[in-house]
PyMOL Python script that loads the backbone (N, CA, C, O; Angstrom):
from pymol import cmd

cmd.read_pdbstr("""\
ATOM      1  N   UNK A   1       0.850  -1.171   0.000  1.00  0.00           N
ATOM      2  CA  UNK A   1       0.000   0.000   0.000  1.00  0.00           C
ATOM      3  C   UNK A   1       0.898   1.238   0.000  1.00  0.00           C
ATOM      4  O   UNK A   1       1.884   1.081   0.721  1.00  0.00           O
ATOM      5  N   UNK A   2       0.844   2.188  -0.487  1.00  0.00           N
ATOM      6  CA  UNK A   2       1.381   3.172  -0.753  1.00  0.00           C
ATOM      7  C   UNK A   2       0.845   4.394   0.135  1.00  0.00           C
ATOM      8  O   UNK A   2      -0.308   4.431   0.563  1.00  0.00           O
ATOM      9  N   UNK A   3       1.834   5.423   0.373  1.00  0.00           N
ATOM     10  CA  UNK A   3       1.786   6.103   1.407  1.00  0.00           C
ATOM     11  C   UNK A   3       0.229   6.653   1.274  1.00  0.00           C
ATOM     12  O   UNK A   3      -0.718   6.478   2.041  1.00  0.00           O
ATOM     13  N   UNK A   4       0.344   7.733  -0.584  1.00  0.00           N
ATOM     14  CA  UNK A   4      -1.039   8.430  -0.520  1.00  0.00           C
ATOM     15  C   UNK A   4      -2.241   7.072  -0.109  1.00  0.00           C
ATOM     16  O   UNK A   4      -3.269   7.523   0.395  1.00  0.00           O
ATOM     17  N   UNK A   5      -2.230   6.323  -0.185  1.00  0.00           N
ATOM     18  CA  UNK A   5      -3.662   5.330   0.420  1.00  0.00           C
ATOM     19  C   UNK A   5      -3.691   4.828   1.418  1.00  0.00           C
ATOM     20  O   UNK A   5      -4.573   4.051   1.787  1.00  0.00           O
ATOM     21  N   UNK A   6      -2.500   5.257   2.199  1.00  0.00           N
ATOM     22  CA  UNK A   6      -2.500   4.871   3.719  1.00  0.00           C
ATOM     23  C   UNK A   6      -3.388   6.263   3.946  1.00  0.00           C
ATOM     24  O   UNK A   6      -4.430   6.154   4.594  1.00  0.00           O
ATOM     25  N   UNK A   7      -3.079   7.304   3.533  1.00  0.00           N
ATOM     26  CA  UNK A   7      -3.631   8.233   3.994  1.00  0.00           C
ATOM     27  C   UNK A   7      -5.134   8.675   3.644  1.00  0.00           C
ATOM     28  O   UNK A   7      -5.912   9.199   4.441  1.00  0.00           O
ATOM     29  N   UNK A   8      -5.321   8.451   2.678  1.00  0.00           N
ATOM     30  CA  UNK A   8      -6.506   8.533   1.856  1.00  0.00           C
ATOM     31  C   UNK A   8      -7.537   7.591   2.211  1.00  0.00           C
ATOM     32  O   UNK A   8      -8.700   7.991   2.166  1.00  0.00           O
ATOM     33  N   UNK A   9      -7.285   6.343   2.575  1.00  0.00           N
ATOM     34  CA  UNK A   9      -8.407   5.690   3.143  1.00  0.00           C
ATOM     35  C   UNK A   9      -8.991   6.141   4.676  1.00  0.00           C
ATOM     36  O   UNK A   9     -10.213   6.144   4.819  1.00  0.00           O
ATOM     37  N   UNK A  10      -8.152   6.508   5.788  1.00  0.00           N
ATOM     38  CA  UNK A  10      -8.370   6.721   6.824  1.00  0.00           C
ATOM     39  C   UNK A  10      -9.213   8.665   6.760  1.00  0.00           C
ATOM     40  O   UNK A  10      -9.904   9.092   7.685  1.00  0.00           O
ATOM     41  N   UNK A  11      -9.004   9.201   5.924  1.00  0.00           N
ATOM     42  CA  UNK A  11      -9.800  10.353   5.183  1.00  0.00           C
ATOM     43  C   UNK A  11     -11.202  10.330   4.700  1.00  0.00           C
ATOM     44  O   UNK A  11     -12.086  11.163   4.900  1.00  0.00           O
ATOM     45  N   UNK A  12     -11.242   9.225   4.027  1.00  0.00           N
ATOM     46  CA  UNK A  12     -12.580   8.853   3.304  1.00  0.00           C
ATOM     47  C   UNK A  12     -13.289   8.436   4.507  1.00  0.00           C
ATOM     48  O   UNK A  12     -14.346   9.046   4.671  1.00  0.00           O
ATOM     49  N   UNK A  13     -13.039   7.672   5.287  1.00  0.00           N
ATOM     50  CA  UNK A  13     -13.481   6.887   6.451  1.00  0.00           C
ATOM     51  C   UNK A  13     -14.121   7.885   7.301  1.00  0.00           C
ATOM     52  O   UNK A  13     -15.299   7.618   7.540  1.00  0.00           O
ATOM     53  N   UNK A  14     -13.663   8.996   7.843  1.00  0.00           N
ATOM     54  CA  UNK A  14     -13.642  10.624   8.437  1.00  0.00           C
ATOM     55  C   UNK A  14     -14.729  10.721   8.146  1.00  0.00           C
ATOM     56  O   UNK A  14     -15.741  10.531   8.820  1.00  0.00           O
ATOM     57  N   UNK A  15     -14.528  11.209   6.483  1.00  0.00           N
ATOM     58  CA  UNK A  15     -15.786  12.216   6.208  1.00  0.00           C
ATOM     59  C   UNK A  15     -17.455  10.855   5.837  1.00  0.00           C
ATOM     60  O   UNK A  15     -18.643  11.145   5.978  1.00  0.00           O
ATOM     61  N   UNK A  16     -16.993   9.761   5.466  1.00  0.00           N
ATOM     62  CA  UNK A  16     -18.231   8.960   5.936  1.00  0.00           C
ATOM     63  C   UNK A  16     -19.029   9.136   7.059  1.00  0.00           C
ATOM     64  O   UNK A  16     -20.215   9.438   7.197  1.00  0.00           O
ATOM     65  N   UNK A  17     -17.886   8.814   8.039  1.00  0.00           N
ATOM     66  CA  UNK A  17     -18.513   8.848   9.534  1.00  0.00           C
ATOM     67  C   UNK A  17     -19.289   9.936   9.613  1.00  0.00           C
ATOM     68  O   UNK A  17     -20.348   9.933  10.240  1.00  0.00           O
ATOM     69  N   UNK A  18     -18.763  11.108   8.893  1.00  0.00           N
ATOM     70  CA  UNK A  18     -19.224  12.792   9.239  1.00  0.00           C
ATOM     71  C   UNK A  18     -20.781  12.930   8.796  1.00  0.00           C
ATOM     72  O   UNK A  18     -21.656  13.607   9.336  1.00  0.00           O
ATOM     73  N   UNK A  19     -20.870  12.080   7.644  1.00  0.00           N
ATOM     74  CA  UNK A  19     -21.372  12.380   6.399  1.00  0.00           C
ATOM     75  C   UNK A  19     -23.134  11.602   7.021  1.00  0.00           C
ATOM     76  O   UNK A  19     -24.292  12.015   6.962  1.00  0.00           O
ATOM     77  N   UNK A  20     -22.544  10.449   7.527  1.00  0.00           N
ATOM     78  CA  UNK A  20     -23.804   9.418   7.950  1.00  0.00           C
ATOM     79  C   UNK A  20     -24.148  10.238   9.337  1.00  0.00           C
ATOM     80  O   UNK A  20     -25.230  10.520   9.852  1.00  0.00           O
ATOM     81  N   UNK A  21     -23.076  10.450   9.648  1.00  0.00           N
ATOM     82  CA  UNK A  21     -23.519  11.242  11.331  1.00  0.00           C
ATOM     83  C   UNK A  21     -24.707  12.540  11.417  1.00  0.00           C
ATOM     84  O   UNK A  21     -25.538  12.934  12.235  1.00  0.00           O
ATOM     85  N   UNK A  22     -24.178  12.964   9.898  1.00  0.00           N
ATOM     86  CA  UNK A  22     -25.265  14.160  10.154  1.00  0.00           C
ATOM     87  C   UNK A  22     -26.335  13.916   9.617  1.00  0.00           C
ATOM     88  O   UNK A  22     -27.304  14.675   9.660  1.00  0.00           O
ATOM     89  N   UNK A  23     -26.298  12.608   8.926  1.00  0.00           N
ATOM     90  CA  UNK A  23     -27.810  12.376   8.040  1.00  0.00           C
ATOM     91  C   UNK A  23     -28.564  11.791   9.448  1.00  0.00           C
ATOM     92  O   UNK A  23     -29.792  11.725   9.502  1.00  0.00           O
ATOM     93  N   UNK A  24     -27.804  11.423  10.442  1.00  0.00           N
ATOM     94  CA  UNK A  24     -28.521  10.791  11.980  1.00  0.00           C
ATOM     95  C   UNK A  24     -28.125  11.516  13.262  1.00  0.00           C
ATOM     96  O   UNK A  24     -27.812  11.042  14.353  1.00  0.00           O
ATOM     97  N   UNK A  25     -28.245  13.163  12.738  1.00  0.00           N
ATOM     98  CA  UNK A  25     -27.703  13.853  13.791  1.00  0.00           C
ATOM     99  C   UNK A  25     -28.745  13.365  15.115  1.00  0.00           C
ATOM    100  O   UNK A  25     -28.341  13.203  16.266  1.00  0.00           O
ATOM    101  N   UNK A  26     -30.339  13.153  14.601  1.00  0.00           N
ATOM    102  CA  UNK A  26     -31.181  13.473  15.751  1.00  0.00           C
ATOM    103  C   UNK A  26     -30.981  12.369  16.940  1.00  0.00           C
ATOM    104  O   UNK A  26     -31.191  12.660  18.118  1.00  0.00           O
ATOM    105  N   UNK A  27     -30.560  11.090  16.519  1.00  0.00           N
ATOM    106  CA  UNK A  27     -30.062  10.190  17.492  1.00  0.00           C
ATOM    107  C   UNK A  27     -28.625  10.057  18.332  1.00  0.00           C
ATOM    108  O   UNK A  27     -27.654  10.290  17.612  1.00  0.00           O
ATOM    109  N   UNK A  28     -28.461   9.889  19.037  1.00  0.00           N
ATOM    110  CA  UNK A  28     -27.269   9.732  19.407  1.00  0.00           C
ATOM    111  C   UNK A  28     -25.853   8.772  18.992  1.00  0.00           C
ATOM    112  O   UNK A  28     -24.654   8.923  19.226  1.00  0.00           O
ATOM    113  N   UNK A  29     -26.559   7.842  18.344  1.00  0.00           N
ATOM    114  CA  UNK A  29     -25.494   7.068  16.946  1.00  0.00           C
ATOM    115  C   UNK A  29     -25.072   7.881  16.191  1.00  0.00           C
ATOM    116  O   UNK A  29     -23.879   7.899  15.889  1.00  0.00           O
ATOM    117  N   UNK A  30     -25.839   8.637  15.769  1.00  0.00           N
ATOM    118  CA  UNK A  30     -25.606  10.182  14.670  1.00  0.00           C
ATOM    119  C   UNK A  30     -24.070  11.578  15.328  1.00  0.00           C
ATOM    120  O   UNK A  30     -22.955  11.856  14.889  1.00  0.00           O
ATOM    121  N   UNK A  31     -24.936  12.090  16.573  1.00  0.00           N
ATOM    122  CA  UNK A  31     -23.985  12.761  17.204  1.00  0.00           C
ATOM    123  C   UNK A  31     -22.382  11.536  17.377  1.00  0.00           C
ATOM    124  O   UNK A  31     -21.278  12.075  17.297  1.00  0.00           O
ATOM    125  N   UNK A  32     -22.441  10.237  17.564  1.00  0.00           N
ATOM    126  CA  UNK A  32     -20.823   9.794  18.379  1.00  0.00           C
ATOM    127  C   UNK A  32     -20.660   9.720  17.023  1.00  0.00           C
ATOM    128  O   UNK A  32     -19.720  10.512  16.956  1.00  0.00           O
ATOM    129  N   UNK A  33     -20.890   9.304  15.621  1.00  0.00           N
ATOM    130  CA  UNK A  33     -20.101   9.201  14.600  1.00  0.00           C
ATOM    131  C   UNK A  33     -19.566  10.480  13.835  1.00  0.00           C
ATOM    132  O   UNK A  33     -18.604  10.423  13.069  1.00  0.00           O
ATOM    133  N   UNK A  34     -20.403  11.851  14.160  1.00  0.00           N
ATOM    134  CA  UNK A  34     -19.718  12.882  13.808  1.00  0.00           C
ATOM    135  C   UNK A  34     -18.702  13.230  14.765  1.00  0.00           C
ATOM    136  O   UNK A  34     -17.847  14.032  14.388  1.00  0.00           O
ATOM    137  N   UNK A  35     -18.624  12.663  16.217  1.00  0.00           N
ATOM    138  CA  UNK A  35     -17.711  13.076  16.834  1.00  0.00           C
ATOM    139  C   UNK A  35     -16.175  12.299  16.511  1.00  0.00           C
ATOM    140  O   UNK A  35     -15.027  12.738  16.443  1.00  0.00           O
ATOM    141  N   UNK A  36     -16.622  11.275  16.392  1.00  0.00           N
ATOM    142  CA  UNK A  36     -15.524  10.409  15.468  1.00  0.00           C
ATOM    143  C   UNK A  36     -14.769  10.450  14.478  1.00  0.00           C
ATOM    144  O   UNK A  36     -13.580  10.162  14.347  1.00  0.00           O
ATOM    145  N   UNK A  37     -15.728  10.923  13.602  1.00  0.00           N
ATOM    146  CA  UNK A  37     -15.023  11.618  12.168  1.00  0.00           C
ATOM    147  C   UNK A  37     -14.515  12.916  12.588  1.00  0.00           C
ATOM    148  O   UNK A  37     -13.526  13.174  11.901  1.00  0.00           O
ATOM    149  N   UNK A  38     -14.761  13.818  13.400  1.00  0.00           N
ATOM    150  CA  UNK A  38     -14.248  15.331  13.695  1.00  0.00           C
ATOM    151  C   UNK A  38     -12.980  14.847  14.423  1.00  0.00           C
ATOM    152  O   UNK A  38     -11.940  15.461  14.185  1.00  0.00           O
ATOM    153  N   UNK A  39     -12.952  13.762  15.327  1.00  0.00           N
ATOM    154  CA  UNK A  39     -11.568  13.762  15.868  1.00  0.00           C
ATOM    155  C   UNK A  39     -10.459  13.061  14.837  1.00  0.00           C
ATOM    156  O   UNK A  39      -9.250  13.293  14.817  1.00  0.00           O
ATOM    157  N   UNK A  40     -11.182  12.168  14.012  1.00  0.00           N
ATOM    158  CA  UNK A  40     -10.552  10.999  13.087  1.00  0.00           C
ATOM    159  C   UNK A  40      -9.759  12.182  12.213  1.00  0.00           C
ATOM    160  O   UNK A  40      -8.592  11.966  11.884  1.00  0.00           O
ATOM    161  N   UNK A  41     -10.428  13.471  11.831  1.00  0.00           N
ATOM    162  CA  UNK A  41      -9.770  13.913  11.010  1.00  0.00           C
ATOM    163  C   UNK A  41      -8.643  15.086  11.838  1.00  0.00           C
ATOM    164  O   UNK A  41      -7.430  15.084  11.630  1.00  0.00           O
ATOM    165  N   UNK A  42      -9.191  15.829  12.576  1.00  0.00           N
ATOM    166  CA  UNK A  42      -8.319  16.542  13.474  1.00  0.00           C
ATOM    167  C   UNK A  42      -6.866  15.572  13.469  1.00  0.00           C
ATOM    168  O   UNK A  42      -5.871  15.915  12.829  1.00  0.00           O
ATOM    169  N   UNK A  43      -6.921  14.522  14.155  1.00  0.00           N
ATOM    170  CA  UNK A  43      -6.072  13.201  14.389  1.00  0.00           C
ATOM    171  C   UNK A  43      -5.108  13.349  13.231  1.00  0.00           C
ATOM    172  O   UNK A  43      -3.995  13.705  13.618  1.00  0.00           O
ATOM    173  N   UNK A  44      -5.196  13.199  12.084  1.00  0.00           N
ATOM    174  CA  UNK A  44      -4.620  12.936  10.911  1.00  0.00           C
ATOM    175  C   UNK A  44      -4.096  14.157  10.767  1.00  0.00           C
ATOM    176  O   UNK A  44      -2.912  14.334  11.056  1.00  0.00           O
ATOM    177  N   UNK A  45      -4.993  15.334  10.235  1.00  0.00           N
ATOM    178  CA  UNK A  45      -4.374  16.547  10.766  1.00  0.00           C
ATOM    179  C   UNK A  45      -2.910  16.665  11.476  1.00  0.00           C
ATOM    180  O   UNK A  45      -1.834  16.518  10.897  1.00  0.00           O
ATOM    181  N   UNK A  46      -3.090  16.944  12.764  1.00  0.00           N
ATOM    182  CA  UNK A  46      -2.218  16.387  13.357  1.00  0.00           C
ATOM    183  C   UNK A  46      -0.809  15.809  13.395  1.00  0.00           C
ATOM    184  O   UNK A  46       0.254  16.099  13.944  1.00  0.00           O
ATOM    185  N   UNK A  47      -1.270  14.844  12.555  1.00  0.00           N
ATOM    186  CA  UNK A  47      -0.279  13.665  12.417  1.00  0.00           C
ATOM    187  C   UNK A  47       0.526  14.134  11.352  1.00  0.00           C
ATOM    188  O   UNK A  47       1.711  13.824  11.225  1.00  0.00           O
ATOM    189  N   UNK A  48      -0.088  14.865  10.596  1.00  0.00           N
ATOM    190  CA  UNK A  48       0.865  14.997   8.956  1.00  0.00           C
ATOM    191  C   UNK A  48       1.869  16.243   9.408  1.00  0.00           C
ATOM    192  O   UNK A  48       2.931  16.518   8.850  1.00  0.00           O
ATOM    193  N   UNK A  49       1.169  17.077  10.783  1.00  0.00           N
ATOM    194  CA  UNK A  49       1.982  18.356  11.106  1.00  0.00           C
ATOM    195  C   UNK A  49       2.593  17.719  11.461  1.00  0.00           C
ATOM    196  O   UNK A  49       3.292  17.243  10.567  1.00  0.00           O
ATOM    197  N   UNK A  50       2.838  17.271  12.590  1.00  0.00           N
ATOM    198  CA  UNK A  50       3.913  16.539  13.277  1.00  0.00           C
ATOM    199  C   UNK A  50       5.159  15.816  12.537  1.00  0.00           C
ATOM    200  O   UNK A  50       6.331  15.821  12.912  1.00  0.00           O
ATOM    201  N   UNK A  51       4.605  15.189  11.384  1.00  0.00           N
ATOM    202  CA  UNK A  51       5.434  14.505  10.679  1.00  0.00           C
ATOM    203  C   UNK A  51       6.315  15.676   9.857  1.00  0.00           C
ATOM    204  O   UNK A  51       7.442  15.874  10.310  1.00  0.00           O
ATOM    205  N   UNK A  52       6.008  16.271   8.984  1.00  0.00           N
ATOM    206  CA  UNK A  52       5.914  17.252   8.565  1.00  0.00           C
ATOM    207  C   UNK A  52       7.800  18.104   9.498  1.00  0.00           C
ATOM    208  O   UNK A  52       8.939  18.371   9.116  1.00  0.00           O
ATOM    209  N   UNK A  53       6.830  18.200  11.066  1.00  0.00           N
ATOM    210  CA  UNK A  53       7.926  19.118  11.568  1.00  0.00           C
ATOM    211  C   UNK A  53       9.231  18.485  12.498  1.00  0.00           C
ATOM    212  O   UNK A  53       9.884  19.073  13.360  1.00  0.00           O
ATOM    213  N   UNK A  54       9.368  17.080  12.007  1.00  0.00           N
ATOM    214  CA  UNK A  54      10.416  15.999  12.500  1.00  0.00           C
ATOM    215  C   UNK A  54      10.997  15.529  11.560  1.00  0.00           C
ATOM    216  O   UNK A  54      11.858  14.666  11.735  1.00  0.00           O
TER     217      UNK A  54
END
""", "prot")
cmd.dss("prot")
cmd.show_as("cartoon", "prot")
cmd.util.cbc("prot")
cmd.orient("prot")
């Protein structure tokens, strides 16, 4: 697997979670999977700075 699809899958995954979360904001399955995807991507975020500044 190659770097861009290490990265790119765990991205797609994010904005799914985000994506289904808000189509089920009114339940609470809805709210933890947008919270998931908001940290999943923050996370990665993150990760590429870090890498980035080492």
């Amino acid at each position: 697997m190659s770097a861009f699809q290490s990265l790119f899958l765990p991205v797609i995954a994010g904005l799914i979670l985000l994506t289904v979360g808000f189509n089920l904001r009114d339940r609470n399955i809805g709210v933890l999977m947008m919270w998931i995807g908001t940290l999943g991507m923050i996370g990665i975020m993150c990760w590429k700075i870090l890498e980035k500044l080492n």
